[in-house]
PyMOL commands that place a pseudoatom at each C-alpha (Angstrom):
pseudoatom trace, name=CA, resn=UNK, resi=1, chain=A, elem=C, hetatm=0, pos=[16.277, 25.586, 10.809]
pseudoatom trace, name=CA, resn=UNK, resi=2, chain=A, elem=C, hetatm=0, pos=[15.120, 29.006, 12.811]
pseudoatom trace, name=CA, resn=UNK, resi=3, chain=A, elem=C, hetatm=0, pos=[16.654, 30.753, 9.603]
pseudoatom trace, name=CA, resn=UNK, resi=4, chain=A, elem=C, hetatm=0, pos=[14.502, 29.151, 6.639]
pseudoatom trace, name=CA, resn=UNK, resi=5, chain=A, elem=C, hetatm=0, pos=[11.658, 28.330, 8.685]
pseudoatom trace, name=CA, resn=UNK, resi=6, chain=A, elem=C, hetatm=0, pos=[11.931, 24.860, 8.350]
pseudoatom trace, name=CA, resn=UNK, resi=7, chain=A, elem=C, hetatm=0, pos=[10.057, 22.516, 10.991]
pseudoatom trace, name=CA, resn=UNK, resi=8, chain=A, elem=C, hetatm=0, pos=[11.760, 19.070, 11.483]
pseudoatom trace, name=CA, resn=UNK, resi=9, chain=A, elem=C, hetatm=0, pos=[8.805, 16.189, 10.949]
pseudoatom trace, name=CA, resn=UNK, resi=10, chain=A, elem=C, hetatm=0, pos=[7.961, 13.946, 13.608]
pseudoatom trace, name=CA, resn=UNK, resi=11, chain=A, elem=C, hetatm=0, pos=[6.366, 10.781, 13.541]
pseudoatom trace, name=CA, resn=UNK, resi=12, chain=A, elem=C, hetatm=0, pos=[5.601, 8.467, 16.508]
pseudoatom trace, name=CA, resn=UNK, resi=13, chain=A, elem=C, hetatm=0, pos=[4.457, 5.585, 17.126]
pseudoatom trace, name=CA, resn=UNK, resi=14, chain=A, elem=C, hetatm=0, pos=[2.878, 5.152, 20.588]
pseudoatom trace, name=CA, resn=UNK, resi=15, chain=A, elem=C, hetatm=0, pos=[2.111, 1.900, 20.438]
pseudoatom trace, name=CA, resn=UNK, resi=16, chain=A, elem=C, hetatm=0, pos=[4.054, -0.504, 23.129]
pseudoatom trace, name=CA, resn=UNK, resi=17, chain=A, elem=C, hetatm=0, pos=[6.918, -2.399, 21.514]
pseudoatom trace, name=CA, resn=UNK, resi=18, chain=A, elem=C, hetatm=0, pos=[5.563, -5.794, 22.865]
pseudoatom trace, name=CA, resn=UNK, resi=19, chain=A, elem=C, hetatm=0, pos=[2.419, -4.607, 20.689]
pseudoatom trace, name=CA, resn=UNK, resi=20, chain=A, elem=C, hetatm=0, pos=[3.805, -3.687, 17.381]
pseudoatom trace, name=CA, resn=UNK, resi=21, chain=A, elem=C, hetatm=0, pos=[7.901, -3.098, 16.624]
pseudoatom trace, name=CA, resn=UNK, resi=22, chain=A, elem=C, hetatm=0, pos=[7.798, -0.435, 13.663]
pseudoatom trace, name=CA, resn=UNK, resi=23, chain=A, elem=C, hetatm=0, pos=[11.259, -1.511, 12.980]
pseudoatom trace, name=CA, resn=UNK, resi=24, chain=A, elem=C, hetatm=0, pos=[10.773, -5.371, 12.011]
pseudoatom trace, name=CA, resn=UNK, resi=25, chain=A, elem=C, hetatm=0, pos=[9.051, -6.637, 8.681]
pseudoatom trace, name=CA, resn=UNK, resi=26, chain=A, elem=C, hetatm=0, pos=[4.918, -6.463, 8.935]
pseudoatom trace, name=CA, resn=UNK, resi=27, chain=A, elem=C, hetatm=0, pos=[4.015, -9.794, 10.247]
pseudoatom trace, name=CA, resn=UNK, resi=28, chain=A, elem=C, hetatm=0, pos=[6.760, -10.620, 12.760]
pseudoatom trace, name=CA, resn=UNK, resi=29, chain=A, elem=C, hetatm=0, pos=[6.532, -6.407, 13.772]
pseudoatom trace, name=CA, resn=UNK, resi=30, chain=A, elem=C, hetatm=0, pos=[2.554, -7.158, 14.718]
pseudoatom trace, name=CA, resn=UNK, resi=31, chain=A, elem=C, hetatm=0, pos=[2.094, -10.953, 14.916]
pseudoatom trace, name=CA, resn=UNK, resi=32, chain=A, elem=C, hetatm=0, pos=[-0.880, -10.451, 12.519]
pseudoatom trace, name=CA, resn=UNK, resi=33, chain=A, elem=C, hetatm=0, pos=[-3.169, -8.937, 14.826]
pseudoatom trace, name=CA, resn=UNK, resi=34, chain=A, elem=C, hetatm=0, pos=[-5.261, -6.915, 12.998]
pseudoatom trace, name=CA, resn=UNK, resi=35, chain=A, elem=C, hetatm=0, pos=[-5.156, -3.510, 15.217]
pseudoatom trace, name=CA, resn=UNK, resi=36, chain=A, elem=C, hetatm=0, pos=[-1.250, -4.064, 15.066]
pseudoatom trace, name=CA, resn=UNK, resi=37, chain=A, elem=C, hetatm=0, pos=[-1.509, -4.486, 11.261]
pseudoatom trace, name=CA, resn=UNK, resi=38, chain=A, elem=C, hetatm=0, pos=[-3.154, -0.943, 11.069]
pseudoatom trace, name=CA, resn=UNK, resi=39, chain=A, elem=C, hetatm=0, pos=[-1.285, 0.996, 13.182]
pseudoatom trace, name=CA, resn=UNK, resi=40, chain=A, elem=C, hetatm=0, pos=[2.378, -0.344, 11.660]
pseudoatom trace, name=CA, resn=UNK, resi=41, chain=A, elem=C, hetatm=0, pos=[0.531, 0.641, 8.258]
pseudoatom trace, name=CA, resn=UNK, resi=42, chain=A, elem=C, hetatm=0, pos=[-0.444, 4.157, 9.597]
pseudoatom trace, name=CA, resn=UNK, resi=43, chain=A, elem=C, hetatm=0, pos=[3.207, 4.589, 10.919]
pseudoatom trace, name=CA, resn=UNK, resi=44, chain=A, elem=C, hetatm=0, pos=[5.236, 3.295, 7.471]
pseudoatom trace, name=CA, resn=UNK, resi=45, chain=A, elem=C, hetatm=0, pos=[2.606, 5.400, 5.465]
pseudoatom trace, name=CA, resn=UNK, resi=46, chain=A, elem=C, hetatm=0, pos=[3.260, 8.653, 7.639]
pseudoatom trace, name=CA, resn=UNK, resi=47, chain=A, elem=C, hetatm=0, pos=[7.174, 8.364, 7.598]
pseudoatom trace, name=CA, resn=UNK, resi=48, chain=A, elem=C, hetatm=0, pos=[6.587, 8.021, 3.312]
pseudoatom trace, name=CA, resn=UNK, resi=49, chain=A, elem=C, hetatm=0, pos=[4.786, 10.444, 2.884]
pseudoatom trace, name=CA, resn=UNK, resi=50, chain=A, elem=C, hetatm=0, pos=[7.453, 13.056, 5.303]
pseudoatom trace, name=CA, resn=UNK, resi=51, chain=A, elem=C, hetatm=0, pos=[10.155, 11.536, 3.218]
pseudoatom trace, name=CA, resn=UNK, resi=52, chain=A, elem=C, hetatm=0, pos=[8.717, 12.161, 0.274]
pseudoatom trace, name=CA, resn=UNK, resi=53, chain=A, elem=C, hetatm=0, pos=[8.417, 15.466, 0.826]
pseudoatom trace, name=CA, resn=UNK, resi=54, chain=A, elem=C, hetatm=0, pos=[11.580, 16.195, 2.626]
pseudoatom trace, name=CA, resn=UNK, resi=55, chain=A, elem=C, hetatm=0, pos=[12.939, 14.453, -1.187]
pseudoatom trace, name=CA, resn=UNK, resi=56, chain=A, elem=C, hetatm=0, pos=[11.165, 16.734, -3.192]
pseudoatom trace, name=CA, resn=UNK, resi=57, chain=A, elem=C, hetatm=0, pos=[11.256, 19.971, -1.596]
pseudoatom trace, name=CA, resn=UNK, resi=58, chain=A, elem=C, hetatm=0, pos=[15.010, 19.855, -1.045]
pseudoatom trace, name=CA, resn=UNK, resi=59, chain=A, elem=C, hetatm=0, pos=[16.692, 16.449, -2.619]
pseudoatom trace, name=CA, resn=UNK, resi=60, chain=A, elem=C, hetatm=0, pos=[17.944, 14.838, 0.083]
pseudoatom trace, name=CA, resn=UNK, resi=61, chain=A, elem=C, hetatm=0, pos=[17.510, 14.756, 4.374]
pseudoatom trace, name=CA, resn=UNK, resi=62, chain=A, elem=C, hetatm=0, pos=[18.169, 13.129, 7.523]
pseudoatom trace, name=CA, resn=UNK, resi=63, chain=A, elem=C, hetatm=0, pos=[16.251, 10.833, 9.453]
pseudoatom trace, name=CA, resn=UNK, resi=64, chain=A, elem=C, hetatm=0, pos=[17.007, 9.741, 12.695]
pseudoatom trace, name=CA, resn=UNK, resi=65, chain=A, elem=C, hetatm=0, pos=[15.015, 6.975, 14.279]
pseudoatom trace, name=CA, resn=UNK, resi=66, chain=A, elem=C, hetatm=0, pos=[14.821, 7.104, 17.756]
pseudoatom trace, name=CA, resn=UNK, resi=67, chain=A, elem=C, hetatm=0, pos=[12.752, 4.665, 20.436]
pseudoatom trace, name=CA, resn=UNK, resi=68, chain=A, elem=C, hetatm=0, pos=[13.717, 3.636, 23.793]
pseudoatom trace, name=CA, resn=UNK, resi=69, chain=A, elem=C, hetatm=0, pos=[13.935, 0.467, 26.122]
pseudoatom trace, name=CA, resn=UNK, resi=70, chain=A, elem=C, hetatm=0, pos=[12.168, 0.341, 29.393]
pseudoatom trace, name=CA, resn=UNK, resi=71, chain=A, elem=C, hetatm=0, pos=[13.908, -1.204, 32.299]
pseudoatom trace, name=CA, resn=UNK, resi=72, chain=A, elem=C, hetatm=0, pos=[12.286, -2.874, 35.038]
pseudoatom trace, name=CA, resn=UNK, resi=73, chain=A, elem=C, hetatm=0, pos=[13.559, -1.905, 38.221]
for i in range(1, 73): cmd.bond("trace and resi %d" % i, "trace and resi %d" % (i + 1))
show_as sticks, trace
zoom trace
């Protein structure tokens, strides 16, 4: 990307997955809980809006979602 100065998006959500799973529909993702509700909306509207560009600037893209699992040890 160094050679068209392109910058990859990035969009996180820092929220704890016990708290709010980005990945599941809205109410079983945040349980309803109102702060939960918001932040899943912030994320989804973030990750439109970089698609939408990503669509319109060059047709097509790649996203790659990546989140982790903690382990207790």
């Amino acid at each position: 990307w160094e050679k068209y100065s392109l910058k990859p998006f990035v969009i996180i959500g820092k929220w704890s997955r016990k708290k709010v799973d980005f990945n599941r529909e809205i109410n079983e993702g945040t349980l309803n809980h109102p702060q939960a509700i918001l932040a899943y909306q912030n994320y989804h509207s973030n990750l439109e809006k970089a698609l939408d560009q990503v669509n319109r600037t060059f047709g097509q893209g790649l996203l790659i979602d990546i989140h982790g699992h903690s382990q207790n040890k």
